[in-house]
C-alpha positions in Angstrom: 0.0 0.0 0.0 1.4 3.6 -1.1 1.3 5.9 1.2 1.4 9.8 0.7 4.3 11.9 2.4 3.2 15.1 4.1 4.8 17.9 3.7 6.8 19.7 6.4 4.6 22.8 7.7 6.2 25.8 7.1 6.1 29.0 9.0 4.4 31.9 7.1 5.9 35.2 7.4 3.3 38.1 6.6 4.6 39.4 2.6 5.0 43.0 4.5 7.6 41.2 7.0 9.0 38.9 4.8 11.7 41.1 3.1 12.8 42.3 6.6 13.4 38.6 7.7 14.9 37.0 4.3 18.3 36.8 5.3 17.6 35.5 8.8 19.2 31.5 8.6 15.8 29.1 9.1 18.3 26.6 10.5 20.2 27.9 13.0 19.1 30.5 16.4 19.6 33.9 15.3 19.4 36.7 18.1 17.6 40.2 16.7 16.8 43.3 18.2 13.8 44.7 16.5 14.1 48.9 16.7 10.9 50.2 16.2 8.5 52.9 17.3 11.1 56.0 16.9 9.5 59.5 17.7 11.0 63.4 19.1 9.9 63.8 22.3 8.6 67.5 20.9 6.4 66.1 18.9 5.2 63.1 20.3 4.2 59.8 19.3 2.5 60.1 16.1 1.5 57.7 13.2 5.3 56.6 12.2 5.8 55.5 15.3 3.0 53.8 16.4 2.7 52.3 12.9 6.4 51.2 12.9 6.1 49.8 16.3 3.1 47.5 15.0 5.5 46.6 12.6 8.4 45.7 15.3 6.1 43.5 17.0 5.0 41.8 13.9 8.4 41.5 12.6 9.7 40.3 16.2 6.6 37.4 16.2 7.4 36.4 12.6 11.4 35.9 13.9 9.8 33.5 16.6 8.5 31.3 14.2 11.3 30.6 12.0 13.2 28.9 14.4 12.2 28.2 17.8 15.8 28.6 19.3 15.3 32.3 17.8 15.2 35.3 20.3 14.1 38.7 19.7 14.1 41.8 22.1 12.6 45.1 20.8 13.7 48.5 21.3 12.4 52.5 20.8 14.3 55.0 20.1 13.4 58.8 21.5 14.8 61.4 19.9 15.1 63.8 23.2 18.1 65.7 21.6 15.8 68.0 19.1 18.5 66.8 16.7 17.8 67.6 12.9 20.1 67.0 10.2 21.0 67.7 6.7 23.4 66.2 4.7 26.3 67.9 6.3 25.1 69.7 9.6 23.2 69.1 12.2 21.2 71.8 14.6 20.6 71.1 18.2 17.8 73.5 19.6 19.2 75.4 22.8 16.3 74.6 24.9 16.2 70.6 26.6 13.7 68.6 25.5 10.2 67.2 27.3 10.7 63.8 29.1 9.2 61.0 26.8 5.8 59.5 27.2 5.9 56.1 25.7 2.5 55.4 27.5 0.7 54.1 24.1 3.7 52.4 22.9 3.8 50.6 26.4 -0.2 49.2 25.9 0.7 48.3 22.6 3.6 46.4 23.8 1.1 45.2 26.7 -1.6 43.7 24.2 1.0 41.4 22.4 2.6 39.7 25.5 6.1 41.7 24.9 8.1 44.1 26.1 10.9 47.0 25.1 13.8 49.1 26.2 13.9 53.0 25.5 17.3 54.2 24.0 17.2 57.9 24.4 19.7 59.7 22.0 21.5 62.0 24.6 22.6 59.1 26.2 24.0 58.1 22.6 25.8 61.2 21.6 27.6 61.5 25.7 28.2 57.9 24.4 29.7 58.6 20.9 31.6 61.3 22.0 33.3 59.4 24.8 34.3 56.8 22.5 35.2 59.8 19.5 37.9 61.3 21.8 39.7 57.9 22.7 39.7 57.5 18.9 40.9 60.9 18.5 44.1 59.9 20.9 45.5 56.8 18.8 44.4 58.2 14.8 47.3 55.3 14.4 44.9 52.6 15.4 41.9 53.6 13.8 42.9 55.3 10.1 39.0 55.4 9.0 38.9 58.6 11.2 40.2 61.4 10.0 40.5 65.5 11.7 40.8 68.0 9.4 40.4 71.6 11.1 37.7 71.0 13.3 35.9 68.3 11.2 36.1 64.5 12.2 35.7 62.7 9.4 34.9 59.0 8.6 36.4 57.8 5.0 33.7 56.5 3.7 33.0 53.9 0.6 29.9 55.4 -0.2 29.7 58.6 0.4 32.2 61.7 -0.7 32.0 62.9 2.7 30.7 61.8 6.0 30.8 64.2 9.3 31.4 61.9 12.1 31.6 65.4 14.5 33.4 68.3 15.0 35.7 69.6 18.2 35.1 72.0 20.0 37.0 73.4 23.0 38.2 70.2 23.2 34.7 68.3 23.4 33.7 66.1 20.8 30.8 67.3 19.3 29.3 63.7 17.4 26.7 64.2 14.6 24.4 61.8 13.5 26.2 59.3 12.0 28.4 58.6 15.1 25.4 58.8 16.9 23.7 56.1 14.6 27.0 54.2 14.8 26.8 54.0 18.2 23.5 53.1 18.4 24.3 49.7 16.4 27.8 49.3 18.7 25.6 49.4 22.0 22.9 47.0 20.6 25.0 44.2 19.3 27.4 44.3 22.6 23.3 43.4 24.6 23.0 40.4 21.9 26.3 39.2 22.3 26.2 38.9 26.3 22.8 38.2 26.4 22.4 35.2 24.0 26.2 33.8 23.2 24.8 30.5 22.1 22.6 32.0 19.0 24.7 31.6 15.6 23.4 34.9 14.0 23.0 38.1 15.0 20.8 41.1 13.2 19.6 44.3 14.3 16.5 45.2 12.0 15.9 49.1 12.4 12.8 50.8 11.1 13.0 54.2 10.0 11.5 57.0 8.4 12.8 57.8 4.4 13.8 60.6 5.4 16.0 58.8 7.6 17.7 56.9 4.9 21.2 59.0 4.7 22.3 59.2 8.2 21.1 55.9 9.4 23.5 54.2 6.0 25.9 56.1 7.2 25.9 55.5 10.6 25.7 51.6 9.5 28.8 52.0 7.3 30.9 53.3 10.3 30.0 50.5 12.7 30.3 48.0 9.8 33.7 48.6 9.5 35.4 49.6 12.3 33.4 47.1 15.4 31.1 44.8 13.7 31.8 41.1 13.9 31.7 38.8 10.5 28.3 36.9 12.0 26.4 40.6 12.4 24.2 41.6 10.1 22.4 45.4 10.1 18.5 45.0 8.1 18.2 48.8 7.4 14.6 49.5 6.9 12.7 51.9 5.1 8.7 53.1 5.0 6.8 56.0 4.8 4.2 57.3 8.0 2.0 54.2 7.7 4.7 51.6 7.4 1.9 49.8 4.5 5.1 48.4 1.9 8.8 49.0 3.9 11.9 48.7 2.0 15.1 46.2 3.5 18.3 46.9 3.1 20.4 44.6 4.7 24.1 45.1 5.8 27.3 43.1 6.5 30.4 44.3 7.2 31.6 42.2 3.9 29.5 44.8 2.0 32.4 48.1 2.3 
């Protein structure tokens, strides 16, 4: 008697998830953090951030199912620095920012069964521009920064110029790139201590278009001067209501 094999179940991945997930290995444990929900504490949370938090979470519960040795943590970014930026300078207002209310992000959070950390992006730049002036001591030992005048610059593959800060009186002053850069450095140090045993690690951070320049940027300068060969950055891309998001994903074997 013949009998008819059954397929293996596979895990569906929503088609607006999919792309961000592709080059997540279905056979090994892979350890993401899933950046999502990003809003200015001046403005407030709006639709890009409560639309690209939905699309954290759904991202995050689609990561689950690929492997079940897969672990995800999710993270929001608050922009309490007032920070704006062009292509080659960026204003800081002089007044300080409002404390963040992350209230509807947190019953969000609440209604799916998870949970998220808040990186604020003061507490990146005092970060950046600790790390900048150690830099700045031994140019030896890392040649991808460069000062010329009172410009730090990164050497960049894909851009003519990048602005990784200025000095100023002696105080780094770190722009967004570095800022971005050390966003990435901080988050990939929690996946490494936290899970050790998972073979992959990937960072998948949604952000605005307008976003695009100084989050590649910021990619490029952690790709190449801290990233280790098993990291991989999932740059993403969508517009307020997150409907059809772009991937970009990044290894340090792509510079």
């Amino acid at each position: 008697m013949n009998t008819i094999a059954t397929p293996r179940t596979r895990h569906t991945v929503p088609p607006r998830v999919e792309p961000l997930l592709e080059t997540v290995d279905r056979s090994a444990r892979s350890a993401l953090l899933v950046a999502g929900g990003y809003f200015e504490t001046a403005a407030g949370i709006g639709e890009f951030s409560l639309s690209s938090f939905a699309l954290a979470q759904e991202t995050g519960a689609a990561a689950r199912r690929l492997h079940r040795g897969n672990k995800v943590v999710y993270d929001v970014i608050v922009n309490d620095l007032g920070m704006s930026c062009s292509d080659e300078v960026c204003t800081l207002p002089a007044a300080p920012s409002a404390p963040a209310d992350v209230s509807p992000l947190t019953a969000l959070a609440a209604g799916a069964g998870t949970s998220f950390t808040v990186t604020r992006e003061r507490t990146l730049r005092n970060r950046a521009a600790r790390a900048m002036k150690r830099r700045l001591r031994e140019p030896a030992e890392h040649p991808l920064f460069v000062l010329e005048g009172d410009e730090i610059l990164f050497r960049s593959r894909q851009y003519a110029k990048v602005l990784a800060g200025t000095v100023k009186d002696d105080h780094v002053v770190p722009r967004c790139p570095l800022i971005v850069a050390e966003y990435f450095a901080r988050y990939f140090a929690r996946l490494r201590a936290a899970f050790p045993d998972c073979a992959r690690r990937h960072v998948v951070d949604i952000n605005s278009l307008a976003d695009r320049d100084k989050v590649t940027k910021g990619a490029e300068i952690y790709l190449r001067t801290q990233a280790d060969p098993d990291e991989e950055i999932v740059l993403v891309f969508a517009d307020a209501a997150c409907a059809d998001p772009i991937a970009l994903p990044y290894t340090a074997y792509d510079f």
